[in-house]
Structure formats: C-alpha cells, structure tokens
VOGU-3710 file (C-alpha; in Angstrom, 3 decimals, decimal comma):
1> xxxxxxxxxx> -96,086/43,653/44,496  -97,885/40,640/44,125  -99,233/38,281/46,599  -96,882/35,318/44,902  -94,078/37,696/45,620  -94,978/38,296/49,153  -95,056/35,023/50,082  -92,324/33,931/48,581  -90,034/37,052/50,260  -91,339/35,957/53,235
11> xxxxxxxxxx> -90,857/32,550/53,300  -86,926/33,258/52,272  -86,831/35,524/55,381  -88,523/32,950/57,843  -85,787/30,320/56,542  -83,197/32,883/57,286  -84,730/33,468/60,679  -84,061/29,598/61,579  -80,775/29,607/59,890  -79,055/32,194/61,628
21> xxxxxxxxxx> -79,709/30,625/65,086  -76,094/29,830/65,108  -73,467/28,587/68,223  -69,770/28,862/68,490  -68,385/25,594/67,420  -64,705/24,842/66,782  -63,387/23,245/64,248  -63,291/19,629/64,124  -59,974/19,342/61,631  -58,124/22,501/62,647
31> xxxxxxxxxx> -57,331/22,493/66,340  -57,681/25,764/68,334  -59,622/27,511/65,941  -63,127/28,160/64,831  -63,750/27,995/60,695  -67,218/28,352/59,133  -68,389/24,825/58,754  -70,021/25,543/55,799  -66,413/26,633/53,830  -64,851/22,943/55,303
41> xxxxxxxxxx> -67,445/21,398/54,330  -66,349/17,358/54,380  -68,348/15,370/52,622  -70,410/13,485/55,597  -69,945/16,537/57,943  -72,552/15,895/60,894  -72,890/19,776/61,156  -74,212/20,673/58,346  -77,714/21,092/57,598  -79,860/19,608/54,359
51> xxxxxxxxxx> -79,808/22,963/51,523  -83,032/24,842/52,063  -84,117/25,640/48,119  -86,994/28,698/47,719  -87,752/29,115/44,011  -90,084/32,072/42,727  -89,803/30,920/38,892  -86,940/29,349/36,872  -84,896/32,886/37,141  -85,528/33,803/40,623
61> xxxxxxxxxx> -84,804/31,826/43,543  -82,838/31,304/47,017  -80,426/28,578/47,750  -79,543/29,008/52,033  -76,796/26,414/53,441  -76,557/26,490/56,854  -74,546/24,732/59,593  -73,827/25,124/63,400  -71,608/28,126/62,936  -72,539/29,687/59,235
71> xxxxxxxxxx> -74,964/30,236/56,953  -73,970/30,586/53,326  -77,127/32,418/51,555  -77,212/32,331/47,675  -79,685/34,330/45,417  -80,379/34,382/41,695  -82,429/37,664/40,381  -84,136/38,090/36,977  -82,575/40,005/34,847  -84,063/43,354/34,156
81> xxxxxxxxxx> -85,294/44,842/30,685  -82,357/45,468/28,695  -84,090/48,770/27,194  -84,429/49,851/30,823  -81,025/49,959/32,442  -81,371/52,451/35,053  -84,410/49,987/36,051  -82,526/46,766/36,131  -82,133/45,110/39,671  -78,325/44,769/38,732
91> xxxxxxxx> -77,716/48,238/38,411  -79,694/48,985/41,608  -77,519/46,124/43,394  -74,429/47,416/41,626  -75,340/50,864/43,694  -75,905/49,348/46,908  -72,360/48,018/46,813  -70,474/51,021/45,656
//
C-alpha cells in the first residue's frame, strides 16, 4: 500500500476517533425521547457539527457528519477492474455483508 494511502486511511480513522466522542442528548423537537441529531437535522441545528470531507482522488473519499449524539459516516470506493470481478472491492464488500 502506498504511503498516500496510509495517510489518508489514517487520517479518516483519527476523524472518526473525534467523532464518535458522543453524549446522550434528547431531542430538542420530540419530547421524552432521544433521536440521532444527525437524521433531524433542522436547518440551523446548534448540535451539529461542520461535515468533515477526506478525499483520496476524485473516486475515493470520506464524507463523516457528526453531532452530539450520531455520527453519520459516508464512503465512496473506486470501482474495481471490470475484467477482474472476484478482485473488485464491491464484490469483497458485497461478502462482508452476506
């Protein structure tokens, strides 16, 4: 793996480190219960935090939204070689989910 992919896995997983410091809050618009802050989210919402954006290239990159009760992590992978389908990251994904 190259260094550019190191450091760019490992920046994604420091991010995640800070974002998933997260606190029992309840909600401000449904009373008695707690609902990730990051599904409501109001336009304005004091509780949620600025989108963290990692980007490897134009295919590959992280998008983590966080707030004081969830974290909503979003990932887009390069798609594999088309001649190599056992290879591809989506089958290996695919796999991890069956």
């Amino acid at each position: 793996m190259a260094d550019t992919k190191k450091e760019y896995i490992r920046t994604i997983r420091d991010a995640l480190d800070a974002s998933f410091n997260l606190r029992f809050h309840p909600s401000e618009i449904v009373e008695r219960q707690v609902h990730p802050e990051v599904e409501m989210a109001e336009k304005g919402s004091k509780l949620l935090l600025k989108p963290i954006y990692i980007s490897y290239s134009e295919h590959e990159c992280c998008m983590i939204e966080g707030s004081v009760n969830s974290v909503r992590v979003s990932f887009m992978i390069k798609k594999g070689d088309p001649k190599d389908p056992e290879g591809s990251v989506e089958v290996l994904l695919a796999r991890m989910y069956n």
